[in-house]
C-alpha positions in Angstrom: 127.3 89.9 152.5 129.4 92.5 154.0 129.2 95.6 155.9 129.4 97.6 152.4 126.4 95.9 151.7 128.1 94.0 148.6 130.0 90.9 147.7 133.0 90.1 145.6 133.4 86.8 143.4 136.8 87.3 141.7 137.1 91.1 139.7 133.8 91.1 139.6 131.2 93.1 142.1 128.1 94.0 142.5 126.5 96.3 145.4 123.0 97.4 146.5 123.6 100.8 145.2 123.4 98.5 141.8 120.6 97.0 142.2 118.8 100.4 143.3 120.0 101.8 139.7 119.0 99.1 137.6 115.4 99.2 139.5 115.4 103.0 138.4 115.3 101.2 134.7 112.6 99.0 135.1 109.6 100.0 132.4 106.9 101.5 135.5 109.9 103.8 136.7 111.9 104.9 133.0 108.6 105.8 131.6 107.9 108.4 134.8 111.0 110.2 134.1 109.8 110.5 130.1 107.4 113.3 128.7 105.4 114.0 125.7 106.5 110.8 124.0 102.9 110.5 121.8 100.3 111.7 120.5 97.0 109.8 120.4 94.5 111.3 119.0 90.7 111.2 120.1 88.9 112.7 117.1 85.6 114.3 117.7 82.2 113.8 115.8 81.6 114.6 112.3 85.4 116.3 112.4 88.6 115.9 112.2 89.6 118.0 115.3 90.9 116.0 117.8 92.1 116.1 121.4 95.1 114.4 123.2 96.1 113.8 127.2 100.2 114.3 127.1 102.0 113.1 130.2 104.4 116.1 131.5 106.7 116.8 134.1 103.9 117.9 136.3 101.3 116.1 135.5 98.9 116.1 132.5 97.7 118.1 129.7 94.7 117.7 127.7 95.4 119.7 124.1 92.8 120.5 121.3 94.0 120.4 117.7 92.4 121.9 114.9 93.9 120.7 111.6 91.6 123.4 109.4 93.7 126.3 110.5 96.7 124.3 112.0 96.7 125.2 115.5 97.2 123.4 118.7 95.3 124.6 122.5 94.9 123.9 125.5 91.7 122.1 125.6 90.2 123.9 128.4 91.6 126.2 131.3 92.6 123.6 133.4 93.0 125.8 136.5 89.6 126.8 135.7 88.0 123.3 135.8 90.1 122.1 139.1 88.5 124.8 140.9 85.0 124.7 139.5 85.1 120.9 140.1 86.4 121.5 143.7 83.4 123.3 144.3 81.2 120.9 142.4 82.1 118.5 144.5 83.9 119.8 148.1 87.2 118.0 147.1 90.0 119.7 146.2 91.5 119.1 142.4 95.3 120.0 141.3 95.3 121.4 137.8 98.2 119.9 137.3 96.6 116.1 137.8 93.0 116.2 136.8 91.2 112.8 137.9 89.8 111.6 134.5 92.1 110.9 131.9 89.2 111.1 129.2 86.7 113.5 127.9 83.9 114.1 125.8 83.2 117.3 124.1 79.4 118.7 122.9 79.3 119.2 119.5 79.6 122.9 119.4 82.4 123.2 122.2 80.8 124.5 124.5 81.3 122.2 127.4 83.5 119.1 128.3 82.5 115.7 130.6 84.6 113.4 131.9 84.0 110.6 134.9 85.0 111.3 138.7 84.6 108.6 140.7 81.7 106.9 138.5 80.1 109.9 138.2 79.9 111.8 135.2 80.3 115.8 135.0 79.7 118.2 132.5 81.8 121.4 132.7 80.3 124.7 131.2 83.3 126.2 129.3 81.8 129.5 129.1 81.3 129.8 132.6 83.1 126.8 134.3 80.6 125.6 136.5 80.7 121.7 136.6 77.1 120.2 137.2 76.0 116.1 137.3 75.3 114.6 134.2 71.8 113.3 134.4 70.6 110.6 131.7 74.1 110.7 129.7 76.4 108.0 128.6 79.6 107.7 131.0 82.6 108.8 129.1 84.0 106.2 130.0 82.2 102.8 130.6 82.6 100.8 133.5 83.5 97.3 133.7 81.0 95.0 133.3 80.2 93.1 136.5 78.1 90.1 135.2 77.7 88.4 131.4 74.5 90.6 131.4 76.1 93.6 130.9 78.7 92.3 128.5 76.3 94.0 125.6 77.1 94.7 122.3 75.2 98.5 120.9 74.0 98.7 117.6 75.4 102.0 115.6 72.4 103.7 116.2 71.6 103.0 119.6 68.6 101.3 119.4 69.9 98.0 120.2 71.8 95.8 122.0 72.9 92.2 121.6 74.4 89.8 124.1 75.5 86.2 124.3 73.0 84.4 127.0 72.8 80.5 127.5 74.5 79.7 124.6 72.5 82.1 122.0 72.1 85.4 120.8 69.7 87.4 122.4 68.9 91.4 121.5 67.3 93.9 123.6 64.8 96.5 122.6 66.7 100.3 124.5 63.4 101.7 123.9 61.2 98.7 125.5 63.1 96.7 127.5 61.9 94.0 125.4 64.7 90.6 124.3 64.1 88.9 121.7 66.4 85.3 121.5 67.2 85.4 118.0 68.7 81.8 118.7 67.4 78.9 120.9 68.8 75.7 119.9 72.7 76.8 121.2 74.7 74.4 123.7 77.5 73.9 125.4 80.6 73.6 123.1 78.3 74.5 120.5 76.9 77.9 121.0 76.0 81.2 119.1 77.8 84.2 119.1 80.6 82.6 122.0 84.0 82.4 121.5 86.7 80.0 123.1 86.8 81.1 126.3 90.4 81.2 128.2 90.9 79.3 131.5 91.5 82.4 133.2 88.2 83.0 133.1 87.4 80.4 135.5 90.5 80.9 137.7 89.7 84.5 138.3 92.6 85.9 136.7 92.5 88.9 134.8 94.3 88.7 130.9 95.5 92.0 129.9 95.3 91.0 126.1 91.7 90.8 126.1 90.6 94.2 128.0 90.9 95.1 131.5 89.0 92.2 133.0 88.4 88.7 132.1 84.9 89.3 131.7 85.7 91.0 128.0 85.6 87.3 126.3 81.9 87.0 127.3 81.3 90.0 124.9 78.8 88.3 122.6 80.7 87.2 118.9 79.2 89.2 117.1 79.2 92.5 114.4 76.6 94.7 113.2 75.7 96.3 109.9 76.3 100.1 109.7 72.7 100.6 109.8 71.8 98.3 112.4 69.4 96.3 110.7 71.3 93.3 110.6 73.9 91.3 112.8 76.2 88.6 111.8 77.8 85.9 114.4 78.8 82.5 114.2 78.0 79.2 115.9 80.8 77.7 117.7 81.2 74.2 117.1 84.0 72.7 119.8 82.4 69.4 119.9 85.2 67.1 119.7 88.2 69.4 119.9 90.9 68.4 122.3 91.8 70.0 125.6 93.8 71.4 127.5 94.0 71.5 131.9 95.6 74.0 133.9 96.0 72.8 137.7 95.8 75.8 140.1 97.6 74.4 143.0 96.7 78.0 144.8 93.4 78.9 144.3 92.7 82.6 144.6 89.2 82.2 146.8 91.3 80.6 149.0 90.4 76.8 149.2 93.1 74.1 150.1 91.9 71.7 147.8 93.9 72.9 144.0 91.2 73.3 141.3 91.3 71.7 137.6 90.4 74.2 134.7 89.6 72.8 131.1 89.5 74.8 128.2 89.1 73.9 124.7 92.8 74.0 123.3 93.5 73.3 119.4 97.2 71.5 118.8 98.8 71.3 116.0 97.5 68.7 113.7 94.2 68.1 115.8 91.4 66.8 113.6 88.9 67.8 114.6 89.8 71.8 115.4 86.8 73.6 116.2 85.3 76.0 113.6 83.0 78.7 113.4 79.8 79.0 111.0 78.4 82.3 110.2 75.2 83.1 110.1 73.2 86.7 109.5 69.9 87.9 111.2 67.7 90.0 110.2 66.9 91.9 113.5 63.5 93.1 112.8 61.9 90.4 111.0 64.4 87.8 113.3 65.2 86.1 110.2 68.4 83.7 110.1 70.7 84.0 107.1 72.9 80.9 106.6 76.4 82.9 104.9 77.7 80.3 102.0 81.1 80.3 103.3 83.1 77.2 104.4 83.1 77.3 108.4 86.0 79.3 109.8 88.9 77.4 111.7 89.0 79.0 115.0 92.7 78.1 116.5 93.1 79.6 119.9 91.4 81.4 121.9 88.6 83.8 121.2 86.7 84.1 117.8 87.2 85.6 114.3 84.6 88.3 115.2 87.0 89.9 117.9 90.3 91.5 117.7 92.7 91.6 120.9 91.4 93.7 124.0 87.6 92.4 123.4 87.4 94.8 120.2 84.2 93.4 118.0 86.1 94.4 114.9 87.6 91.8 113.2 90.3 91.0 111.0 88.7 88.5 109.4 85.2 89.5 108.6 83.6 93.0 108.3 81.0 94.7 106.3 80.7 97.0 103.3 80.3 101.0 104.5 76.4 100.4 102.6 75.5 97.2 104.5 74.4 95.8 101.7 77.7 93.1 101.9 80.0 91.1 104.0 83.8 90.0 102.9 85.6 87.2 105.0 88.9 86.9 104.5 89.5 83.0 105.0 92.9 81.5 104.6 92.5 77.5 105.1 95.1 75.4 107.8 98.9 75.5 107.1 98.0 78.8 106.2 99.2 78.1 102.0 96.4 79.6 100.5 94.0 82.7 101.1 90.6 83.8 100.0 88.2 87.5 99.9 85.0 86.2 99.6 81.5 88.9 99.0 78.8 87.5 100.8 75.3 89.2 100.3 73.5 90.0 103.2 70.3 89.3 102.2 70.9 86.3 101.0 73.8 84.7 102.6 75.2 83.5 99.0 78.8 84.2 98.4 81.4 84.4 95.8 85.3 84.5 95.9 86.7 88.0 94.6 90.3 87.1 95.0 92.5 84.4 95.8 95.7 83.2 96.0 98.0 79.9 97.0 101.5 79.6 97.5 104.2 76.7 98.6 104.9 78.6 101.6 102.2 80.7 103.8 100.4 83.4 103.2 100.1 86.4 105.2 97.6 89.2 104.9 100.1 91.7 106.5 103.6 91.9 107.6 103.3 91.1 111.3 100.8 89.3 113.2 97.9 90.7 114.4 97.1 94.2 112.4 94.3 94.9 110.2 95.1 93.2 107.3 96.0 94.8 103.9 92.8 94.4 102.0 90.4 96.6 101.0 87.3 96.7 98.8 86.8 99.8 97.3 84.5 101.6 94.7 81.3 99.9 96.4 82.5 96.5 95.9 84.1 96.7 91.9 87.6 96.7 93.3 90.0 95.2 95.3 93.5 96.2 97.0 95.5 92.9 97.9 98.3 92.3 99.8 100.6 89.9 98.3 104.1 88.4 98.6 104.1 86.9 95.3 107.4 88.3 93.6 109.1 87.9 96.7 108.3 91.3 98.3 105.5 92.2 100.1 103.1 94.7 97.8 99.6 96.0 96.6 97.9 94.8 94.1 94.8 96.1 92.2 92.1 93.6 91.1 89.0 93.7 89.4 86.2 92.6 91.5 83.7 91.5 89.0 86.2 89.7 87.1 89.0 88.6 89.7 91.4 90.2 86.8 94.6 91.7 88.2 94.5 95.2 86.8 97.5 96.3 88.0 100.7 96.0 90.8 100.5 99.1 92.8 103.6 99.2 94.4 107.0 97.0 93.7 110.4 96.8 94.3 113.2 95.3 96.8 111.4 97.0 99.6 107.7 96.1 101.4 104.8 97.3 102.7 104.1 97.2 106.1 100.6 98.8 106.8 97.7 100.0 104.2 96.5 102.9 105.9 93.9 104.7 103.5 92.5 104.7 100.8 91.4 108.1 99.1 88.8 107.2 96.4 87.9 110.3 94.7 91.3 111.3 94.2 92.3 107.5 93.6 95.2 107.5 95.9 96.4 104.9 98.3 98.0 105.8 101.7 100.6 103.1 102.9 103.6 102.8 105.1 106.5 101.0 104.1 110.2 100.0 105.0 112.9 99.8 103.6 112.8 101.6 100.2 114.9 104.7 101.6 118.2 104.6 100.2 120.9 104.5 102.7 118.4 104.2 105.8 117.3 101.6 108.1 115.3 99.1 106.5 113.1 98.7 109.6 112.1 101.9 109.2 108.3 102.7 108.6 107.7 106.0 106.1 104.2 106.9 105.0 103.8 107.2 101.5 100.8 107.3 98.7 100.7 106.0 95.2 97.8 106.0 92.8 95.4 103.3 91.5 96.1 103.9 88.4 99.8 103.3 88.7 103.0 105.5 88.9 105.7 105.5 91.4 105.0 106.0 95.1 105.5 109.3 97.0 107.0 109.9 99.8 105.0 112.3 102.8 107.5 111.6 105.8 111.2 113.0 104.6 112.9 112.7 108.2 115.3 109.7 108.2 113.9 108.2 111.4 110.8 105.6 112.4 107.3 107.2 111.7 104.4 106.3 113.8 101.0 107.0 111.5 97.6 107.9 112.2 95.3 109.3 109.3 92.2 111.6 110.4 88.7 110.3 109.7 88.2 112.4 106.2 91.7 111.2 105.1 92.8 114.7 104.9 95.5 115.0 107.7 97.3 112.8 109.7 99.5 112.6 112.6 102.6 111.6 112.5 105.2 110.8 115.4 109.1 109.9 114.3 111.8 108.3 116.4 115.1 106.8 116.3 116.9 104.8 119.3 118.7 108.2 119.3 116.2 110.5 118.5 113.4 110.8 121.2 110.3 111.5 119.5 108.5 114.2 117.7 105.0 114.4 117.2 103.7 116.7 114.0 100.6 117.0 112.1 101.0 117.2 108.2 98.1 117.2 105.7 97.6 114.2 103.4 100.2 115.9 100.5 102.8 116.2 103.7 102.7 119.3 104.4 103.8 120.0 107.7 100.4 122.0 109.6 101.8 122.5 112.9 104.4 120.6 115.7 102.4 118.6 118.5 104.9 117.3 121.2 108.4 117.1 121.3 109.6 114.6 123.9 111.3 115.4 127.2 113.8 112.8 128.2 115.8 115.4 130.9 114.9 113.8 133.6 116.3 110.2 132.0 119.5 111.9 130.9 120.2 113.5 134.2 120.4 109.8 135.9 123.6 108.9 133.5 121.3 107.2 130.5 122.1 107.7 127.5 120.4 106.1 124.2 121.6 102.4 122.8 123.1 102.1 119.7 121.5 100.6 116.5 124.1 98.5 114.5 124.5 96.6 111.5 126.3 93.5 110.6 126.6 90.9 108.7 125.1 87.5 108.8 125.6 83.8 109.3 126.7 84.0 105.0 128.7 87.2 105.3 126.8 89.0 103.4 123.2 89.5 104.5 123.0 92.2 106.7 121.3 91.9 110.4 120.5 94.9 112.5 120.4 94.9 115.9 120.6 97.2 119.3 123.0 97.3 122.1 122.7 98.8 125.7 125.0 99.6 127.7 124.8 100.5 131.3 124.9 104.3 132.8 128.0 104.0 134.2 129.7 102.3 131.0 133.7 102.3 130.9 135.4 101.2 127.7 138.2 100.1 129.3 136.2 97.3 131.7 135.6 93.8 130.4 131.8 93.1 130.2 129.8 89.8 129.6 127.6 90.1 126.9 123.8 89.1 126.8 121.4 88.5 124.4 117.6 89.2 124.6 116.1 86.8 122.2 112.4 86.5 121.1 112.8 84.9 117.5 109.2 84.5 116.9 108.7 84.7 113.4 105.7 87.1 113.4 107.6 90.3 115.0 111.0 91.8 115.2 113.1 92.1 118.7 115.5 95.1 118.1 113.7 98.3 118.7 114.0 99.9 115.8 113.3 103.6 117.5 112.6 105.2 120.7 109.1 105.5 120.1 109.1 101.5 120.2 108.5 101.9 123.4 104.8 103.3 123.0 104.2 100.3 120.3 103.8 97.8 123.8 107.8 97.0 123.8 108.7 99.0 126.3 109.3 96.2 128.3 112.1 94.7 126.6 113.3 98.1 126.1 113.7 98.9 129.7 114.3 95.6 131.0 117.5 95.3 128.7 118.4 98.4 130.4 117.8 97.4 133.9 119.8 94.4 133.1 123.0 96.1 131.5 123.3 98.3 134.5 124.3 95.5 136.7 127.6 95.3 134.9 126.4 93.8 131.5 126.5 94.8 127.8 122.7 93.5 126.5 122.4 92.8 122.3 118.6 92.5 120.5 119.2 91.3 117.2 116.6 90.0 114.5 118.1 87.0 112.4 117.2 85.5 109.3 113.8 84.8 109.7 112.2 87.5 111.2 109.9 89.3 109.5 109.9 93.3 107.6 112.5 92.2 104.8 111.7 90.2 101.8 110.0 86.8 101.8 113.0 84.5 101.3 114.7 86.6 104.5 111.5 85.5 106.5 110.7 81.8 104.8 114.1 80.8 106.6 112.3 80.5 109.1 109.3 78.1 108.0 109.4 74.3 109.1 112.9 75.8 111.0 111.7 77.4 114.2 114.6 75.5 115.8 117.3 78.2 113.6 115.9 81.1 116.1 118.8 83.3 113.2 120.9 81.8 116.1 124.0 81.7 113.6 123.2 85.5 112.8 123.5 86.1 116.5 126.5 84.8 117.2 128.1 86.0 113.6 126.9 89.6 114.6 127.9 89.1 117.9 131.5 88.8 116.6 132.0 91.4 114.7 130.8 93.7 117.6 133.4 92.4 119.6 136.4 93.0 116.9 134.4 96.5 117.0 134.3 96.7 120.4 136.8 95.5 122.3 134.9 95.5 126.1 132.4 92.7 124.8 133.6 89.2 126.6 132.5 86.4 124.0 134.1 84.2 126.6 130.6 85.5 128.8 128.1 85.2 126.9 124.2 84.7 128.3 121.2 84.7 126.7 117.1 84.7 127.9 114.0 85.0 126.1 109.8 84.1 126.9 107.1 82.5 125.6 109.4 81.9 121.7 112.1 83.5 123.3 111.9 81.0 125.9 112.2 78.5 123.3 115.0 80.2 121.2 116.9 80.6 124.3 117.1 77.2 125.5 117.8 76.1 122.3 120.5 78.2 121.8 122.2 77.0 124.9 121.8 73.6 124.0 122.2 73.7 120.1 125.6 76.0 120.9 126.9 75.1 124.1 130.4 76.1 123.3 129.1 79.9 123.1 125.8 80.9 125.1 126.9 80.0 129.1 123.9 81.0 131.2 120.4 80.9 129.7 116.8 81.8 131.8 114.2 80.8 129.2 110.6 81.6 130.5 107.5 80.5 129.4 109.3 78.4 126.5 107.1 76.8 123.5 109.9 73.9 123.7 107.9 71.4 122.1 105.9 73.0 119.2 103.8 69.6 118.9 102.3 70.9 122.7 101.9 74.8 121.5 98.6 76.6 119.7 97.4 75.8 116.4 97.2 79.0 115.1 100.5 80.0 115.7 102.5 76.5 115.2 100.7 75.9 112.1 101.7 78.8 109.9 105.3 78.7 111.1 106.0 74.7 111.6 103.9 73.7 109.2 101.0 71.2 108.4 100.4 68.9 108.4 102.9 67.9 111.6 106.1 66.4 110.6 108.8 64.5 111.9 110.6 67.8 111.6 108.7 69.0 114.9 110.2 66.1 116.8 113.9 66.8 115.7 113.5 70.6 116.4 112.5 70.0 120.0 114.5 71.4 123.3 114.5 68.1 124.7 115.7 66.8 121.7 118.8 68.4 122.3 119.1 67.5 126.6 121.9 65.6 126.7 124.0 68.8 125.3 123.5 70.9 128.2 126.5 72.3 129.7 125.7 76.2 130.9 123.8 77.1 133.6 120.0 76.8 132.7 117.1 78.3 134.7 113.6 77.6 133.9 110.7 79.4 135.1 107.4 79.2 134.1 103.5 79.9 135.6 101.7 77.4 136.8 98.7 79.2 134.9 100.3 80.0 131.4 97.2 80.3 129.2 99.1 80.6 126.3 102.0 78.0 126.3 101.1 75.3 128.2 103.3 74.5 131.5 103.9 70.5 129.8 105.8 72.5 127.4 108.4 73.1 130.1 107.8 70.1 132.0 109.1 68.1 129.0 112.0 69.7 128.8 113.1 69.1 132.7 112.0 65.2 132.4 114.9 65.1 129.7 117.0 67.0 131.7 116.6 64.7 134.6 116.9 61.7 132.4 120.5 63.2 130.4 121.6 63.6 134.2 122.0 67.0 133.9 121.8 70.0 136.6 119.6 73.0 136.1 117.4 75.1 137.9 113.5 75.6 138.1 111.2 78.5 139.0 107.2 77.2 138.9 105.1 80.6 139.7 102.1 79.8 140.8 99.4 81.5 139.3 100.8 83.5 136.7 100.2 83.4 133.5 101.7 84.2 130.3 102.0 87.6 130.6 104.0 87.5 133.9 107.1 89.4 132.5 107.0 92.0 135.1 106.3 90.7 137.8 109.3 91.5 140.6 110.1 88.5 142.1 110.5 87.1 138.5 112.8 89.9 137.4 114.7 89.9 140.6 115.5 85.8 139.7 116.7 86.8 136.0 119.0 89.4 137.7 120.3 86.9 139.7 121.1 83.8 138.2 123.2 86.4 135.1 125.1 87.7 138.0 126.2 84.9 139.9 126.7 82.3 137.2 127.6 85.0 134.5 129.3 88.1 135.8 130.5 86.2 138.5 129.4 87.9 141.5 127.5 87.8 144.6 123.6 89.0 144.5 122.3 91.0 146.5 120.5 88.2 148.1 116.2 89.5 149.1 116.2 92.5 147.2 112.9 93.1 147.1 111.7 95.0 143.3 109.0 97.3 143.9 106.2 96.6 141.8 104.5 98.5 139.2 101.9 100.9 140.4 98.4 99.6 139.7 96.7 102.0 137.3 
């Protein structure tokens, strides 16, 4: 390196003063140099006034909303409650950065407590003196530090259940007294447990399931609104295959690397293990057998538990009066989908609606969100969620009969989230995308339509991304809209759309004034020349039209989500790590694309079935087509440089697209791939590859395709990926080294799959693109600081 502290490899360079910038871009440092970006609202009691914390320039603001007369306040005198609290307690408090960053108010508003170093404080707002809280609730509740205090309260306090030995035990808050509802549970074979992760045992903590490990050992579990009853499951894993993680660094320390098994469902297993609910009666500790074919549990977890260790599922819940259950059960290969009514008294069961198809079916656009179905008018109706006309809309159905009364909603548009449901005026609240003329498809508006038919209306006129959230009466709702160009706006409208009053408008200043400047959503044209693709492209701060710059691609390709951001608010909706780490990476002298293929989902079902049984077409065609056209457009893109990364099916995508397209993707890093989806999770393989498993898996393998390789290829991946399995890798580099073929290899040990932003492993990605594909020196041992712990 030379004195200038940079290197030169032909007309390209690269300098530490680069390196420095693109840190600046990194998600932990862009999102401290953004303000008011969102609104989440905390609503209170028996109301729907609600409060919100809103990061600003100088710290925080808590802000009290009260939709009756439209008006937004500062939640308290916050200068006020710094100094009464520094006299509370003898430290000294900024108003500017209170230490909580959660309240509770009483009922009548008179006061406010929060949590200061695990003690909880009320604060008088009449007279702002700040006293202990003495037999109250923490605000917020600490981590549990042992299975015992992984408990589960009943609605009305009374109770609480836990998972103990293998069964379901329920304690007595007024006694003290447990009562084991079960006793027969086992090993592999338990009530009220789910499939517990590896990380468990290796002492690693899993962000997707809470802020601790410990959040799995919640007990399986849900109880009825008035607490009288619980339903759970037994487990039954007896049989199921396994799968071993090998810590070759244990974190207590020891020398000797230490084997963890967990129970690990591939693809085609037989057996898979399954789940078999069961009701109790609490108070007269009666067991309920439920008449409902045992659930197929997939992965990891149960289908009593959200992500983040929520007990609401997406899969079972009960009626408002308690008097029912409904489990929504689709059966493997995910073709056909069932709402059944169980009756809690009885445990007996019939199917209100269901439905099959040739391809799967999906009870909601993307993966994971509550799923479109509701039952409504205590039990005599039903709102489905169907794909059936080749669009995803509502239907109405009669419970009693399991008679379609009536398509809610059509069109060449689709729903994307079914948000409310207003009985007594018989109106529906859903988002949707794509049925603005003239607008981004990928664009969420709310709307509302009636049961009893007519055409939808719209409630969000501005022609940009809107972010929903409807109050607990259904009467008002908060909405926050965003383009990639727009930063966003936070308002609060009543249920008709009216607007009530402006929340937050963000503050991207401080962004701007380092040289940023938004990237630019595009449209193009697809693989047929006709089907248009959308997309995103960043360029770096210091962009100059008249450089040459290599061009690359930041794939992800799973089927069950989009890439491109589709606004700036995107990065509040957990993507605002590929948003910022795009960035980061075109600063180093790059022009980064997102684009979503054929395949993805948000657009009709024939757009997203080309991707069923066809993981291995990633929309890779669309991507280079699109790619294409932006270069005729833009003139700076270098098709002759062209690099591509991706994780976890991104990893996959990738690596295949290297070695599928050698000719046109040059330097690939593919973490955390799924290369062989015969060694990936059920639940996800299954409803996107198929089942049963084909020879179709085989041929659409990465190291189907080694002998191909002619790029530069790095691939990294933890020795402790939970998720996709390390052999999934190690497959791929055995046919590497068989073909004869060079490549590199990054094995992290212990990191999981959520290892994304970890420094050393961005540093690498920055690396390898600009030696082998800009062409220049690194900055060799830059050391990436990492993100502050929270």
């Amino acid at each position: 390196m030379s004195d200038t502290n940079h290197a030169r490899r032909g007309e390209a360079m690269v300098g530490w003063q680069d390196y420095v910038r693109a840190e600046q871009f990194l998600p932990w440092n862009a999102e401290r140099r953004v303000f008011r970006m969102k609104v989440e609202p905390n609503w209170m009691p028996g109301s729907d006034r609600f409060w919100y914390r809103v990061a600003t320039r100088d710290g925080a603001e808590f802000v009290l909303v009260d939709p009756e007369t439209g008006t937004r306040r500062p939640a308290f005198d916050h200068a006020r409650l710094a100094a009464a609290l520094t006299v509370a307690t003898g430290r000294p408090y900024d108003a500017r950065t209170l230490p909580f960053d959660r309240v509770r108010f009483a009922e009548d508003g008179s006061s406010v407590a929060f949590d200061v170093d695990g003690t909880t404080w009320t604060c008088d707002l009449e007279t702002y003196t700040c006293t202990r809280a003495t037999g109250e609730e923490p605000v917020a509740p600490p981590p549990p530090r042992s299975p015992d205090e992984c408990t589960l309260p009943s609605p009305d306090g009374r109770w609480v259940a836990l998972a103990r030995d293998h069964n379901l035990v329920v304690r007595d808050n007024e006694t003290g007294e447990e009562v084991a509802l079960t006793s027969d549970g086992q090993p592999e074979f338990g009530y009220a447990t789910p499939i517990l992760s590896p990380l468990l045992s290796a002492g690693l903590a899993l962000p997707e399931y809470g802020q601790y490990p410990l959040a799995q050992l919640f007990p399986a579990a849900i109880w009825s609104p008035d607490s009288t009853k619980i339903i759970t499951h037994r487990m039954d894993e007896r049989g199921a295959g396994k799968f071993h993680l090998v810590q070759s660094v244990p974190l207590d320390g020891s020398t000797r690397p230490r084997l963890h098994s967990c129970t690990y469902p591939l693809p085609g297993d037989d057996p898979v293990p399954t789940a078999e609910l069961i009701i109790f009666d609490v108070a007269g500790r009666q067991a309920i057998p439920v008449d409902v074919p045992p659930l197929h549990q997939l992965y990891y977890g149960t289908p009593l538990m959200r992500r983040r260790g929520e007990m609401a599922s997406n899969t079972v819940w009960w009626s408002d009066c308690g008097r029912w259950v409904y489990v929504l059960r689709r059966e493997r290969g995910y073709r056909s989908m069932a709402l059944y009514e169980v009756d809690a008294a009885t445990g007996r069961s019939r199917v209100l609606v269901e439905e099959t198809s040739e391809t799967p079916i999906d009870p909601s656009l993307t993966w994971g969100p509550r799923p479109n179905v509701r039952v409504i008018e205590d039990g005599a109706g039903v709102i489905w969620f169907s794909q059936r006309d080749g669009w995803a809309h509502l239907y109405l159905y009669d419970a009693a009969t399991g008679e379609l009364v009536r398509q809610l909603t059509s069109g060449p548009w689709v729903v994307s989230e079914l948000l409310h449901v207003d009985e007594a005026a018989r109106l529906v609240y859903f988002t949707a995308v794509g049925k603005e003329e003239g607008r981004d498809p990928y664009a969420a508006h709310l709307y509302r339509v009636s049961l009893d038919g007519g055409e939808p209306e719209l409630l969000t006129p501005e022609d940009a991304d809107h972010i929903v959230t409807i109050s607990p009466s259904g009467r008002y709702f908060v909405d926050t809209y965003s383009r990639v160009d727009l930063p966003p706006v936070s308002v609060l409208r009543a249920t008709d759309g009216r607007m009530l009053c402006e929340l937050e408008r963000a503050d991207v200043g401080l962004l701007e004034e380092t040289g940023w400047r938004p990237p630019e959503r595009f449209r193009a044209k697809g693989r047929d020349g006709v089907t248009d693709v959308y997309g995103v492209i960043f360029r770096p701060s210091t962009f100059d039209p008249s450089r040459s710059y290599p061009v690359i691609d930041s794939i992800y390709a799973g089927p069950q989500t989009n890439q491109a951001p589709v606004s700036f608010a995107d990065i509040g909706r957990g993507r605002s790590a590929g948003f910022w780490h795009a960035q980061a990476l075109a600063e180093l002298g790059f022009i980064v694309v997102m684009i979503d293929g054929l395949g993805m989902p948000q657009r009709s079902k024939a757009y997203h079935d080309v991707s069923y049984r066809n993981l291995g077409d990633a929309g890779l065609e669309d991507h280079i087509a699109a790619l294409r056209q932006l270069a005729m457009r833009y003139p700076y893109l270098d098709l002759d440089r062209v690099g591509i990364f991706g994780h976890s099916a991104g990893g996959y995508a990738s690596c295949h697209a290297i070695l599928a397209y050698p000719d046109f993707f040059k330097v690939c890093v593919s973490s955390a791939g799924n290369h062989d989806h015969r060694l990936d999770k059920a639940s996800w393989v299954e409803r996107y590859m198929g089942f049963p498993v084909e020879d179709h898996y085989a041929a659409q393998a990465n190291q189907a395709l080694a002998e191909n390789l002619q790029g530069k290829l790095l691939l990294i991946h933890g020795d402790m990926d939970e998720n996709v399995h390390i052999s999934s890798t190690l497959v791929v580099v055995d046919a590497l080294i068989k073909a004869n073929k060079d490549f590199d290899l990054l094995i992290m040990p212990n990191r999981f799959h959520f290892c994304g932003n970890d420094p050393y492993f961005v540093r690498r990605r920055w690396d390898y693109f600009v030696e082998h594909l800009l062409g220049a020196e690194p900055v060799r041992g830059y050391r990436i600081s990492p993100a502050p712990e929270e």
